[in-house]
Structures are given as structure tokens and as C-alpha cells.
N, C-alpha and C positions, 0 to 999 in steps of 0.2 A: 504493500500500500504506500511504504515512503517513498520506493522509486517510484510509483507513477505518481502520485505527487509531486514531487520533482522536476520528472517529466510533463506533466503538464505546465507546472509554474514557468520550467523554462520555453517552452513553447508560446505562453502567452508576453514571457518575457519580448522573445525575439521577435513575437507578431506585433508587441507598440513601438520596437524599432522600429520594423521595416515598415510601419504606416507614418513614422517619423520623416521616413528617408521621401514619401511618395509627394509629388508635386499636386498638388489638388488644382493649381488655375498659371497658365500659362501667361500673363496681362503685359502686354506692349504700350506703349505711351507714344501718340505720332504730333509732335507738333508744327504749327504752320510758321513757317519763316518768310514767309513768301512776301512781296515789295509791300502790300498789304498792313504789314506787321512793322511799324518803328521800333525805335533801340529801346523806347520807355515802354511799350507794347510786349517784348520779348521779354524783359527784364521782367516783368509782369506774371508773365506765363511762365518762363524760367522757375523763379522765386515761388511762386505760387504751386507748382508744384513738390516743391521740397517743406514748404510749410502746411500741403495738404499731406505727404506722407508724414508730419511728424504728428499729427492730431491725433489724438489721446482715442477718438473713436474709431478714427483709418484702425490704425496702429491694434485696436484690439479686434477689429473685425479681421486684418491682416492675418493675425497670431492666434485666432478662432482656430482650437483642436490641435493634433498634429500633424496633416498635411501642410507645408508651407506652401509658399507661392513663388514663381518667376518672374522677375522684371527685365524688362528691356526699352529701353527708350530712345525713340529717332527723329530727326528733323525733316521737314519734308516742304519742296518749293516747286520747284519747275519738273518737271519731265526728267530730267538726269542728272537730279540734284536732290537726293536725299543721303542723310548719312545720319550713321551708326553714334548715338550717345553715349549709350549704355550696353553692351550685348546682353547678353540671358544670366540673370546673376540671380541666384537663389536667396530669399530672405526666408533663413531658418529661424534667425535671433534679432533682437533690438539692434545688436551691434551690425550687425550686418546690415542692417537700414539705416544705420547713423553712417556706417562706410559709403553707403547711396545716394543721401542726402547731400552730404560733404563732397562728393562725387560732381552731381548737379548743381549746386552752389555755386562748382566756378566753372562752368560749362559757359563757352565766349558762343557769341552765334558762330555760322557756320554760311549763311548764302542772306540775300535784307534785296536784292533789287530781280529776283527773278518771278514769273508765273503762276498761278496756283493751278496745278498738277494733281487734283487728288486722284483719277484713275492711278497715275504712276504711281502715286505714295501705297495704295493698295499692293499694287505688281512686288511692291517693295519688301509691304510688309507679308505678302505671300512666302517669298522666300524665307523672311526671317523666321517665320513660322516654321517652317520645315528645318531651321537647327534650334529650335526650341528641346527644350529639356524633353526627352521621349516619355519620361514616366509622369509627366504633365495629363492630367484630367479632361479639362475645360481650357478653352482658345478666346482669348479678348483681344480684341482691337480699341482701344481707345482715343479716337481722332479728335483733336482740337481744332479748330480753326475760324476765322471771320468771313471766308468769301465761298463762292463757286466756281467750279472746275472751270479754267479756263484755255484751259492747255492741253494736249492729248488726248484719250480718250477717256468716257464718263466715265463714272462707277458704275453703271447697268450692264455697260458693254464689258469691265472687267471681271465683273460677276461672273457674265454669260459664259465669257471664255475660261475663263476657269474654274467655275462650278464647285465655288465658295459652300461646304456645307458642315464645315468642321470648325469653323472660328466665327463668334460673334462679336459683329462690330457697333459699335457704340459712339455715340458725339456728343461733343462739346461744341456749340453752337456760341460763337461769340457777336453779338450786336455791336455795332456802333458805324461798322465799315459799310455795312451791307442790308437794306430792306430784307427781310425774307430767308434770311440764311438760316432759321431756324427750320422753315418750312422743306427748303434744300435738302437739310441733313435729313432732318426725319422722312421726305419723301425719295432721295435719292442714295443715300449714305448707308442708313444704318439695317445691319441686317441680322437674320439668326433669331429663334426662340429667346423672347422676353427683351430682347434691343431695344435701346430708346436713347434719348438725348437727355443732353441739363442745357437751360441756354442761364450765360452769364449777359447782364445789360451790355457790358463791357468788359475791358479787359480789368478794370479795377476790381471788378468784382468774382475774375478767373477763379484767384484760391479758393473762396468759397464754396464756390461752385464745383473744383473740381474735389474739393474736398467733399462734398454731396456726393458724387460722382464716385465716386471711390469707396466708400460705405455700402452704397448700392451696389456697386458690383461685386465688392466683396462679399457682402452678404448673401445675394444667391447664392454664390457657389456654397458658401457654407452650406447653407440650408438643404441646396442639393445632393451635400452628400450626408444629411440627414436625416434625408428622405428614405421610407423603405422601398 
């Protein structure tokens, strides 16, 4: 009776590891750089996301159980202008989100006078998706931005061809640039079971917003894998 007690203990032991080790939500962050967006504009968005990752609510919705999560974050302008911020960096611990933070913090722009591209920024983060952490769960796209695709091809037509049915994308709808960019994102953009937008007035009001933005999405997945 001792050793299968044993045996079972360690058995449960090594199964809250390995649900330790399992990636529950894959979440990429794409934001617009695009001529659109000024230096006080980016700074905005920049900053705003590092003070929505540090919120006491992200932060416990983040660290909700023991599946952790994947970050990756990229800038995104024209047609052949996006780059890599952040690649796919595991947040098991606080510390490891304070390295993320500080990370973003002093992230310089990257592109301020080209097109907004958002087909391309898709095409983009298609790929990045595919070196996502394999043992990742769930697939997010989380796109920011003030305008509509003005360059290459839409979002419909990047759908089409590549037959989006594993990552849901999600936006961030920013006012001030643009009439209607909310209506954009929710009718052109977001896609996938449960997708929606946050729209911020403005860029002033980004962190907040994405700090919304980021509770909610964390939060489903939790929920989802509490579901029987």
C-alpha cells in the first residue's frame, strides 16, 4: 500500500509539473507605426503597453493556474516593413515580465513615414505564429492601430488565402486619426470565436484600454481551460 502511494503521489507530483511547463495562450502584440502615428503617439502606445502589462489585474489574470503564456511583440507599417520587438518569450514568473517590461520600455520606433499595410502585418504575423511555442493552447492576435489598410492587400483577401482558422485576432481601435476605424476593425479585422475590439478615444487613452484589452483576453482562455 506504501509503494502505490508513492507511486501515485509521484505521479500527481510530475503531472502539476508538466501542466506547469504547458503554454495555455500563444498572445502576439502588432502595433501601428505607420506615418499615421507621431513620436508622442508611439510613445503613447509604446509606454502604454508596458504599464498595461504591469497592472495588478493583467498580471493576475496573466498568472491565472499553471499554464503560462507566450509573448511576442511587432511593429507593423507598410507592406515590407514590419519587425520583430519581442520574439516568443515565455512569462512563467513576475520576473520574467519585469525582464518584458524593461525590455519594451526602451524599444526606439522602428519605421514613422510609411503606409498602413495591415493585410501585410497579418502575412506577418502568420508566420510568426508558426515558431510560436508548439505546446501553446490558444492563438491571439492582438492588432492596434488608428487607420485602414491602405496598402497591399485587405484583411478579407489575407484571410481567404490563407485560411486563418487556428489564431484569433482581436483590435485595438484607436480614434482621433480616423472616422470609422472602429467600424473597420470590427467589420474587416477581427476574426475567430469570441473576437472583438476595445476602441480607445485616442491615443491618450491607449493604456487603459489596452489594459481592458488584456484582462479580457486573458481571461477567456483561463476560463476555457476550465471549462469541462
Amino acid at each position: 500500500m506504501k509503494a502505490a502511494a508513492l507511486v501515485l503521489a509521484l505521479g500527481g507530483l510530475l503531472a502539476g509539473q508538466a501542466g506547469a511547463q504547458t503554454c495555455r495562450l500563444a498572445l502576439a502584440l502588432a502595433l501601428d507605426v505607420s506615418s499615421s502615428v507621431d513620436a508622442r503617439e508611439y510613445a503613447l502606445q509604446r509606454d502604454g503597453i508596458v504599464y498595461a502589462l504591469g497592472d495588478p489585474q493583467v498580471q493576475e489574470a496573466l498568472f491565472a493556474g499553471p499554464e503560462h503564456v507566450a509573448l511576442a511583440v511587432f511593429e507593423w507599417s507598410g507592406a515590407a516593413e514590419q519587425v520583430l520587438v519581442l520574439d516568443w518569450t515565455r512569462l512563467r514568473t513576475p520576473a520574467d515580465l519585469d525582464r518584458v517590461r524593461a525590455r519594451l520600455g526602451g524599444v526606439a520606433r522602428t519605421h514613422s513615414e510609411l503606409p498602413t499595410a495591415l493585410g501585410e502585418a497579418l502575412v506577418y504575423a502568420d508566420f510568426l505564429f508558426r515558431s510560436a511555442p508548439k505546446d501553446c493552447l490558444f492563438h491571439t492576435l492582438d492588432v492596434s492601430g488608428d487607420g485602414r489598410s491602405n496598402e497591399g492587400a485587405d484583411p478579407g483577401r489575407v484571410y481567404a488565402l490563407l485560411g486563418w482558422d487556428r489564431i484569433t485576432v482581436n483590435g485595438l481601435a484607436v480614434g482621433g486619426e480616423l472616422e470609422g476605424v472602429d467600424a473597420y476593425y470590427r467589420d474587416e479585422l477581427i476574426r475567430g470565436p469570441g473576437a472583438f475590439i476595445e476602441i480607445a478615444d485616442n491615443y491618450d487613452d491607449f493604456a487603459e484600454t489596452m489594459r481592458r484589452k488584456l484582462i479580457r483576453e486573458l481571461g477567456v482562455q483561463v476560463l476555457g481551460r476550465l471549462d469541462p
